[in-house]
C-alpha positions in Angstrom: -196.7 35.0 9.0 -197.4 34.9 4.7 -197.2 33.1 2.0 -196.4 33.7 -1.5 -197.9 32.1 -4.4 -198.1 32.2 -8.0 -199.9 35.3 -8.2 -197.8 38.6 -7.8 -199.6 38.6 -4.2 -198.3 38.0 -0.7 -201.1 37.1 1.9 -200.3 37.8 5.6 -202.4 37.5 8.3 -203.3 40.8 9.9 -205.2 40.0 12.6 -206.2 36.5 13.5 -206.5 34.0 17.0 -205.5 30.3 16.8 -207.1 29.8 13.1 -204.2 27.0 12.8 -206.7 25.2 15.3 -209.5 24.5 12.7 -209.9 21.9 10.1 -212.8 24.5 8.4 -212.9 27.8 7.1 -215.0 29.8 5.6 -213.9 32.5 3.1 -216.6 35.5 3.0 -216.6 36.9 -0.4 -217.8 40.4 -1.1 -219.2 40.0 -4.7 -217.8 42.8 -7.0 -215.1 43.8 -4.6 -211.7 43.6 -6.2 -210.1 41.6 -3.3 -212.2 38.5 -4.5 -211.4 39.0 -8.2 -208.1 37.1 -10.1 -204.9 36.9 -9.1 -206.1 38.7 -5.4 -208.5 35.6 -5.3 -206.2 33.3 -6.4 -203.4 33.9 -3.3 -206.2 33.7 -1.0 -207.2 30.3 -2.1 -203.7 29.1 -2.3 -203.2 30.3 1.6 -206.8 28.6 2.4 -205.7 25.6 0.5 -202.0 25.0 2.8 -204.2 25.0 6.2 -207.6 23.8 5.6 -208.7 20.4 5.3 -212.7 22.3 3.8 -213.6 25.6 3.0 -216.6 26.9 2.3 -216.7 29.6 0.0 -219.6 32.0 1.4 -220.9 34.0 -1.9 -222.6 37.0 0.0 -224.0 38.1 -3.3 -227.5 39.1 -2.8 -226.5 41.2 0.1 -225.8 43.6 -2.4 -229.4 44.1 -3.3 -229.5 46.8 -1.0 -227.1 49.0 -2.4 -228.5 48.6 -6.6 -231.7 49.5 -4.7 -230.2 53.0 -3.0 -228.0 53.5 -6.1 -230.1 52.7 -9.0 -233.6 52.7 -7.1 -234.5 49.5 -8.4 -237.5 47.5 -6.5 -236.0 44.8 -4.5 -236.8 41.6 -6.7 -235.3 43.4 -9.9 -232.1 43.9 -7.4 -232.4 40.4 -6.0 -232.2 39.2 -9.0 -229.2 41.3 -10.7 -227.4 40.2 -7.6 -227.7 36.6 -8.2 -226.9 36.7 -11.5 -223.7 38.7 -10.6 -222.5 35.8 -8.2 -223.4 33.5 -11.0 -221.0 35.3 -13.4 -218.4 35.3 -9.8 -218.4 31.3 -9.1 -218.2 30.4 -13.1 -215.4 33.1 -13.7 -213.4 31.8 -10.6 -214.1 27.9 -10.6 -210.7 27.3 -12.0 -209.2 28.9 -9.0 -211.6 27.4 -6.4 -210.6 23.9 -8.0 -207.6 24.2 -6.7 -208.7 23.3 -3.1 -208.7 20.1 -1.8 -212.3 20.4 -0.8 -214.9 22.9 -0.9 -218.7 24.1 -1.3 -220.4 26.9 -2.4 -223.1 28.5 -0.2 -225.2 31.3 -1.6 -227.0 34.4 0.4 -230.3 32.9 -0.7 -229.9 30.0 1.1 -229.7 31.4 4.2 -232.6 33.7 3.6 -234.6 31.1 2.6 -233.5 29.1 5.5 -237.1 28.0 8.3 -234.6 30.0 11.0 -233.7 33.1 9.1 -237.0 35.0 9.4 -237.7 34.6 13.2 -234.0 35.2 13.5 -234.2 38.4 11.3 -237.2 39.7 13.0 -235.6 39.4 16.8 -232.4 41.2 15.7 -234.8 43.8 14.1 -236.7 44.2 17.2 -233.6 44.3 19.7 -233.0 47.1 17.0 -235.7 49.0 17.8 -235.7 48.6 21.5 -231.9 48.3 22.8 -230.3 52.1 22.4 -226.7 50.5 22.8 -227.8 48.7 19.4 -229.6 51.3 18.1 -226.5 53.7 18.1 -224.0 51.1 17.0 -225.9 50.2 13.7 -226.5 54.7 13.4 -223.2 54.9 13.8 -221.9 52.6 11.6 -224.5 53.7 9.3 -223.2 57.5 9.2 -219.6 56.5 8.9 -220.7 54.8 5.6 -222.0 57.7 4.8 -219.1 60.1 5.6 -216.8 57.8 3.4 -219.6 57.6 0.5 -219.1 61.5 0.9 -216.1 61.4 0.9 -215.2 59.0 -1.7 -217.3 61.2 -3.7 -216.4 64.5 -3.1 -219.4 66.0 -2.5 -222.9 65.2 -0.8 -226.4 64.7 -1.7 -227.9 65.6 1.6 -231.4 64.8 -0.1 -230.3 61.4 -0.7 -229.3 60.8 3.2 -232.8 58.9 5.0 -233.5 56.7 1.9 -229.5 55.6 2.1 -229.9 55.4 5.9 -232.7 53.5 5.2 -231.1 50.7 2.7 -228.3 50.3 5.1 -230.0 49.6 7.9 -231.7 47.0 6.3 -228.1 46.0 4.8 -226.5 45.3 8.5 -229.5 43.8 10.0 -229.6 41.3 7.4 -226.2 40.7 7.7 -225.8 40.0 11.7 -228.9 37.7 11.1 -227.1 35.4 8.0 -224.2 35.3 10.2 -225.5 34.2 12.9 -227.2 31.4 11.2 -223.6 30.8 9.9 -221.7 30.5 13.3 -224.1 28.5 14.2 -223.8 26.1 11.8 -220.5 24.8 12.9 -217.3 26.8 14.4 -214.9 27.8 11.6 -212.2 30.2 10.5 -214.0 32.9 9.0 -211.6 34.5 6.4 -211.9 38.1 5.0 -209.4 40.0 2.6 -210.1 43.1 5.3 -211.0 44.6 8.8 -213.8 42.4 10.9 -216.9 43.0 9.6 -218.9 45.1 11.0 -221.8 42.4 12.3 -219.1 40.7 14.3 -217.9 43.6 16.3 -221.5 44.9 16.9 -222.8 41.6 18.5 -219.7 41.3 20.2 -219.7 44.5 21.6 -223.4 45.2 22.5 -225.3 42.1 22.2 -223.8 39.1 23.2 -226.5 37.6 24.5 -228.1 37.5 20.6 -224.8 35.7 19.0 -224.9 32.0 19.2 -223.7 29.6 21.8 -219.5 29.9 21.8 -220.0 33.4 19.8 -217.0 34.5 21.9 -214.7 31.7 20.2 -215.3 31.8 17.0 -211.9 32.8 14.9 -211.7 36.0 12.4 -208.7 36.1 10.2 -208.2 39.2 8.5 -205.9 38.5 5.6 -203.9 41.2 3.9 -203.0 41.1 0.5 -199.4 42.7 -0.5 -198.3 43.0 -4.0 -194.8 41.5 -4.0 -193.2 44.6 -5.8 -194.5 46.4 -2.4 -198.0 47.9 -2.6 -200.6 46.9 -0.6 -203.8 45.7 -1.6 -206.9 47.7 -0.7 -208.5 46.1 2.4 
């Protein structure tokens, strides 16, 4: 199943169950990843735009916060703030691309955060955290696999640097299965990404599925991959 567009991009769906089902999608966009930039942005779209009556395009910008504050040790309102401004600088450079939908909003990371449920919400997934050892090890886990490919991507390691990076993406995931949650449950939808599930999805699946919301086990993830039509994939 794909679809070419005007961009030198084929999109194909990867991994996906009865999306074709849903009026509404959701397109989760990593801010500064290069699979949400240009022509790469502009085949998704054009896919969303055949099968979707509404999409919402989910700017997950001040999630990022957490990694200026490991990488650059910045306080976290100095990286709050950087973040914003970057998916800013994302919707303005794009909006000629998003226009080309039918329908569509724009929701920001902050409003979810400053959403009445978030912090209660936050706080419970924090504490199941600390006190369930099945989610415990999954978020460790997934935590030292970031680090092995940071390592890796690197070519060397700063051993030194390890607990404060543990540290900052800890906080990263945890505030990411909350937002999500407050997502799902603000209406069922295709939730679109240019890459494997994420990784809150397959946690609370897995090990907590008593913490997603109500229908958590029907809710759709399409994993799109992007194919450059003279034959080489797109990173996912």
């Amino acid at each position: 199943m794909s679809d070419s567009t005007e961009t030198p991009y084929v999109v194909s769906v990867k991994k996906a169950a009865g999306f074709s089902q849903y009026s509404h999608a959701r397109l989760q966009v990593s801010v500064g990843g290069a699979n949400h930039e240009g022509a790469k942005l502009a085949a998704m779209v054009a896919w969303m735009a055949a099968r979707f009556e509404h999409v919402t395009i989910c700017v997950n910008d001040t999630l990022q916060r957490h990694n200026l504050c490991f990488e650059k040790g910045l306080p976290d309102a100095m990286a709050t703030s950087l973040t914003h401004g970057h998916g800013d600088q994302w919707i303005a450079r794009h909006k000629a691309i998003l226009d080309t939908l039918p329908h569509y909003r724009i929701s920001r990371w902050e409003e979810w955060r400053s959403s009445a449920d978030y912090a209660p919400l936050h706080r419970d997934i924090c504490a199941l955290y600390d006190t369930q050892p099945d989610m415990h090890t999954a978020i460790n886990a997934c935590v030292a696999d970031f680090w092995e490919r940071r390592c890796k991507r690197l070519g060397f390691t700063e051993d030194f640097k390890l607990p404060n990076f543990q540290r900052h993406s800890r906080a990263y995931l945890l505030e990411e299965m909350a937002v999500f949650t407050l997502m799902f449950r603000a209406g069922v939808a295709a939730d679109v990404y240019p890459g494997s599930i994420t990784l809150p999805f397959a946690i609370m699946e897995k090990h907590l599925p008593a913490a997603g919301p109500a229908g958590f086990g029907d809710k759709v993830f399409t994993h799109l991959s992007l194919v450059h039509k003279a034959g080489t994939k797109a990173a996912s």
